[in-house]
N, C-alpha and C positions, 0 to 999 in steps of 0.2 A: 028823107031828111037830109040825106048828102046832098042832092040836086038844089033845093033851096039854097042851102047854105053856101052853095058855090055860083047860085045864081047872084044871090046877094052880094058877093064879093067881088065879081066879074060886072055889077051895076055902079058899085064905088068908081071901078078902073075906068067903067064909060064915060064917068059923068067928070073925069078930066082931075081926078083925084088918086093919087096911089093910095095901095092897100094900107095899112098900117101891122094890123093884126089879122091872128083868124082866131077864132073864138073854137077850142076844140071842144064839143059838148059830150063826149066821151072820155075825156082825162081825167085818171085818177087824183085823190088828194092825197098830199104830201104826207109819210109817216110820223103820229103825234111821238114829242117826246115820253122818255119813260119816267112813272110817277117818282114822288119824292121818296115815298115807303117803299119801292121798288130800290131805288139806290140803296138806302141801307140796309135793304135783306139783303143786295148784295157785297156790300161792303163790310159789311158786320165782321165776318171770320178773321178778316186780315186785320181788323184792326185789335180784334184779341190777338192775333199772333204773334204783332208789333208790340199789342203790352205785354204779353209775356215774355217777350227777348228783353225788354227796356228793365223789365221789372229783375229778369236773371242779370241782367250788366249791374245794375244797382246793389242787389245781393254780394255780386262777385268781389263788387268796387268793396263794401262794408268789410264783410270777412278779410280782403286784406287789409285793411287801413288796422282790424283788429290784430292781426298775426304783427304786422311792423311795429304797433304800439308794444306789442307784448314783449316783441324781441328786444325794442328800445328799453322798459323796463327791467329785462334780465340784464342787460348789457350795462345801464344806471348801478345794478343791485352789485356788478360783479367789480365796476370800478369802483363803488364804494367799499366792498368789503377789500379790495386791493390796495384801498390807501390807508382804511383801517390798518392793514398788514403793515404795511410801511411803514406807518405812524408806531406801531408797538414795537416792532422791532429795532426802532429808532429810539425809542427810551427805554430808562433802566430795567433791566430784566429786577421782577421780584418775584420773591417765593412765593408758591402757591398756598395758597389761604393765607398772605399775608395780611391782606382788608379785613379778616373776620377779628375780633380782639379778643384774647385770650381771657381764658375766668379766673386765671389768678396772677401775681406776677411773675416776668421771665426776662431772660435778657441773652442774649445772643452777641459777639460783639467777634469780629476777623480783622487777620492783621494785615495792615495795609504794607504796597512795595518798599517802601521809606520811612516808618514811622518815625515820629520822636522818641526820645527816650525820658522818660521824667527820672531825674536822679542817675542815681549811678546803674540800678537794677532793672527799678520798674515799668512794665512794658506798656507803651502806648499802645490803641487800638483804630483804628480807620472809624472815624466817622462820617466818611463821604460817601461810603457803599451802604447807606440806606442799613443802620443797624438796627437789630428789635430790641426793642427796651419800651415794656409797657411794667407801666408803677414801680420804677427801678430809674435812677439815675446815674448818669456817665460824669467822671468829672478827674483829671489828671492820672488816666490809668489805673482808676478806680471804679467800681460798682458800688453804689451807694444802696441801704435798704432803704425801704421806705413805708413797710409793712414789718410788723415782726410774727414770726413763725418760722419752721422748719423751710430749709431747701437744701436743693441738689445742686453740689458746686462742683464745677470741670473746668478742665482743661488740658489743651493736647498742645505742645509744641515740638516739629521738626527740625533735627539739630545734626550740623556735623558729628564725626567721631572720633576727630582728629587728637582732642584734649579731654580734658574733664570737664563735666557738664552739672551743673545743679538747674532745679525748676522747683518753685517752693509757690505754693498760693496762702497769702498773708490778709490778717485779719486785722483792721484798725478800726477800736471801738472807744467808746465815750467813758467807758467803765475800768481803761486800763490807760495810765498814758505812760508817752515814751515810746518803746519799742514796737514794732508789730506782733504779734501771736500768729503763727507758722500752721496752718490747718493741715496742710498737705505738700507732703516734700518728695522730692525722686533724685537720688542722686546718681551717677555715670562715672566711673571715671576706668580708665582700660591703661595695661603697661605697655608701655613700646618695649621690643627688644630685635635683636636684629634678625631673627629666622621668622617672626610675625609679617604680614604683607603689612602695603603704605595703608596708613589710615585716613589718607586725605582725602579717599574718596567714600570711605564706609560713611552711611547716614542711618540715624535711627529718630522714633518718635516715644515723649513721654508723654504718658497721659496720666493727670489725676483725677480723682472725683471723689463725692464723700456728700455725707448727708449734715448739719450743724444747725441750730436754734441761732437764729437771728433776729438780733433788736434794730429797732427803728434808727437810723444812721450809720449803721454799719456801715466800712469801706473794706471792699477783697478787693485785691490787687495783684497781678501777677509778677513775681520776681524770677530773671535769669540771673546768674553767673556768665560771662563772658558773652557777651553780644554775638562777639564776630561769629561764634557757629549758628548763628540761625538760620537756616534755609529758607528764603519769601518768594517762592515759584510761585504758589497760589495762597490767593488770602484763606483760600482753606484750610491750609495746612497747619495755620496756631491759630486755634480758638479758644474764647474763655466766655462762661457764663453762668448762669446760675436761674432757676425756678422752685415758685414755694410748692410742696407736695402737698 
């Protein structure tokens, strides 16, 4: 078969024609490519690999966008409860369970830095410091009833020592006129002599209280003697009030 085939070839060149080709009757054929199902058995693994990283970044990405929301949230929660703070400390302080309203009436009333004086005696009391007076009226250094029944009537006022001192709680009713009726009185009065220490710095405090039947309009009011010993450091220091028992 070679001889032929080389005769054949060596007959082109005679006949005044170059070769072109040689025909190899023993060459193999070129390797086919590999099937379609072949690729993906082998490609299969990595492509779950791929999604199982994509699918952990995806996770990763969630859980934090959840942790940042959250911290955003406590951080919301903390600024607000912080302006809260701000906000209440910024307005007037009130007593605690002052919003609840009492079951019967009462009245609370403190004396302020300056007060006025109505008359020659009787004591004015601060209506700017948020006073309690529920079914009880305030009006010229007076507590008005406005129920009748029994209550508990007080009050405390801090005074120099220097002189003599009276504190009298007075009673003005519809049933008596003219003068006030004197419920409760405390009187002070100390001797200077010259082997006693200065009295200008000695202070003390009177307190009265007392229990009375009161009708509908009643006015109590607080009376000093001499003003100038009053001590007004804290409006707590002279209170005056009254509640029905």
């Amino acid at each position: 078969m070679f001889s032929s085939s080389n005769n054949s070839a060596e007959a082109v060149a005679e006949g005044g024609y170059p070769s072109v080709y040689v025909v190899d009757t023993h060459a193999t054929r070129p390797p086919l490519p590999p099937r379609l199902n072949q690729r993906k058995r082998a490609t299969g693994p990595a492509q779950t690999l791929l999604f199982l990283l994509v699918s952990l970044a995806l996770c990763g990405m969630v859980i934090e966008a959840c942790f940042i929301y959250r911290l955003y949230q406590e951080e919301s929660a903390t600024q607000a409860s912080f302006s809260k703070l701000i906000a209440e400390s910024s307005s007037p302080t009130k007593l605690p369970g002052q919003d609840i309203l009492p079951s019967k009436p009462v009245a609370h009333l403190t004396d302020g830095h300056d007060p006025k004086v109505h008359g020659k005696t009787i004591m004015a009391w601060n209506q700017n410091a948020d006073p309690l007076l529920y079914q009880m009226d305030y009006k010229d250094g007076k507590l008005i009833i406005l129920k009748e029944g029994f209550y508990y009537v007080y009050s405390k006022i801090y005074f120099s020592e220097h002189d003599s001192f009276h504190h009298f709680v007075n009673l003005s009713t519809e049933r008596y006129a003219g003068e006030y009726i004197t419920l409760l009185e405390s009187r002070y009065s100390r001797h200077k002599n010259k082997n006693s220490p200065s009295l200008s710095n000695m202070k003390s405090n009177s307190y009265l209280s007392g229990v009375f039947h009161l009708r509908k309009n009643d006015a109590l009011c607080v009376s000093v003697k001499n003003m100038s010993q009053l001590i007004r450091y804290k409006p707590s220091e002279n209170v005056f009030g009254a509640y029905m028992i």
